[in-house]
C-alpha positions as a Python dict, from the first residue, in 0.01 Angstrom:
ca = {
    (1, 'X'): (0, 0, 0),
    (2, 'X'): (-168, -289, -150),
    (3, 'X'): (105, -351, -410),
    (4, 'X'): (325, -352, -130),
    (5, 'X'): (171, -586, 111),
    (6, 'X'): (133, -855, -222),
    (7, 'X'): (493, -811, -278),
    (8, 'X'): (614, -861, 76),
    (9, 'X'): (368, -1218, 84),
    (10, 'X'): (466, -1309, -217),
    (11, 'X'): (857, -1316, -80),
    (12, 'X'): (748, -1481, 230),
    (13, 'X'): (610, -1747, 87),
    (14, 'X'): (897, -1786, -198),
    (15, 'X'): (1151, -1786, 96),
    (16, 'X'): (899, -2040, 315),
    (17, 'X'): (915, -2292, 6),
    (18, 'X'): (1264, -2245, -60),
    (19, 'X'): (1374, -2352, 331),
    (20, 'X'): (1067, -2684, 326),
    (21, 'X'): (1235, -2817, 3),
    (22, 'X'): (1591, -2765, 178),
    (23, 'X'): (1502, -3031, 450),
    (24, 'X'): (1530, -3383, 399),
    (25, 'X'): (1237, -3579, 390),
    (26, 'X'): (1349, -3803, 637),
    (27, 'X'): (1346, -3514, 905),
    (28, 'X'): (954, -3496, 835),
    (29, 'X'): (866, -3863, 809),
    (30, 'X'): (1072, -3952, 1155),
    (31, 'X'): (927, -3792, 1427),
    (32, 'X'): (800, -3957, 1742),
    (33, 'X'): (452, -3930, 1790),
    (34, 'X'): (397, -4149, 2121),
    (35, 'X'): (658, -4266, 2379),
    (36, 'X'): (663, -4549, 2563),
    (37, 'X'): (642, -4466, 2952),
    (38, 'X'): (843, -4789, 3093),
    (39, 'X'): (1169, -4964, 2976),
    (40, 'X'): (1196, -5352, 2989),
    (41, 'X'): (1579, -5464, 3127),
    (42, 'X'): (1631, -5626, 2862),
    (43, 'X'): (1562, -5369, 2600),
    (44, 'X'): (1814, -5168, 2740),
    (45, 'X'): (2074, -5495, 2732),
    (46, 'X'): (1985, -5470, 2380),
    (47, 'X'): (2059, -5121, 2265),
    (48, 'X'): (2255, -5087, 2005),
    (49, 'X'): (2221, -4715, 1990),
    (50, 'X'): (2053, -4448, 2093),
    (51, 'X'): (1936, -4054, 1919),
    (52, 'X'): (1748, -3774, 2113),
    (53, 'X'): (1450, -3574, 1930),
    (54, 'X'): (1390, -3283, 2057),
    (55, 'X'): (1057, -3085, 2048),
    (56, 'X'): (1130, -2797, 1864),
    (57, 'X'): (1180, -2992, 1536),
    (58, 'X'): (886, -3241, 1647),
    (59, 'X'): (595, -3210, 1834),
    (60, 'X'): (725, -3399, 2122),
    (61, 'X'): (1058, -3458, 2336),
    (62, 'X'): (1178, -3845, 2273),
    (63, 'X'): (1445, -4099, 2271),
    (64, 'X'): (1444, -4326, 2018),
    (65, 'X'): (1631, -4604, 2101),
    (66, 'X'): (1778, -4903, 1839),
    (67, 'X'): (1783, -5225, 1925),
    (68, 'X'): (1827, -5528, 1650),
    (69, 'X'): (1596, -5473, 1400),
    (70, 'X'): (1381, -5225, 1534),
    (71, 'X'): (1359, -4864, 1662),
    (72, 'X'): (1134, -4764, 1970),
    (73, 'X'): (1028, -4435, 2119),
    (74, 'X'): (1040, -4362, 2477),
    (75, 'X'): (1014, -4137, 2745),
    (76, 'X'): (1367, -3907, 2801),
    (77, 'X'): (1219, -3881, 3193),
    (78, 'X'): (1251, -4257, 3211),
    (79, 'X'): (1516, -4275, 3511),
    (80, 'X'): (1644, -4584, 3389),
    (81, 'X'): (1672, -4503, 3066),
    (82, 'X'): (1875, -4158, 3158),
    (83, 'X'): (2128, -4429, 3375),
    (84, 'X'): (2171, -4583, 3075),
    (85, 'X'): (2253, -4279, 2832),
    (86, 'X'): (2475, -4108, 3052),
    (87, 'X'): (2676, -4459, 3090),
    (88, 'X'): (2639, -4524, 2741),
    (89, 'X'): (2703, -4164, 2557),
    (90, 'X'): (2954, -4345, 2336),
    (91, 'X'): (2595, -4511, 2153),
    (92, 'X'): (2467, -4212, 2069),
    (93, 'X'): (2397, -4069, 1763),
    (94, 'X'): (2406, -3718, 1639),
    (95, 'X'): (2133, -3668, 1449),
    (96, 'X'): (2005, -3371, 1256),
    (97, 'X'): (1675, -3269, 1448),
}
């Protein structure tokens, strides 16, 4: 029974380290960790694009948003910001969270 038990952890934990190295590092290093609660007009004037993460790749639901030169997190339940993405579904990106 022992033997067995080793065995099956042993594969678990081969197959667990087989599927981390398969992500890109990217995925891991770009998550969200705060979101900002308000939207200034002119950010969203500014966007250039726009990429949903969703929380069951990170820890929390986000949009990051792109505007020159920089990339900001904010709410999704932003009602302005949810105007602008559904006029503005041409900016977004498909990403790979």
């Amino acid at each position: 029974m022992g033997l067995k038990l080793a065995t099956l952890l042993l594969v678990a934990v081969t197959a667990l380290l087989h599927l981390a190295a398969a992500l890109p590092i990217t995925q891991v290093l770009n998550c969200c960790t705060q979101v900002a609660k308000k939207v200034d007009k002119r950010m969203l004037r500014n966007m250039q694009s726009f990429e949903i993460q969703h929380d069951h790749v990170c820890a929390i639901k986000a949009v990051l948003v792109k505007v020159p030169q920089r990339t900001f997190c904010l709410d999704p339940n932003i009602k302005q910001l949810k105007k602008w993405m559904k006029r503005n579904q041409h900016k977004k990106v498909h990403a790979r969270r």
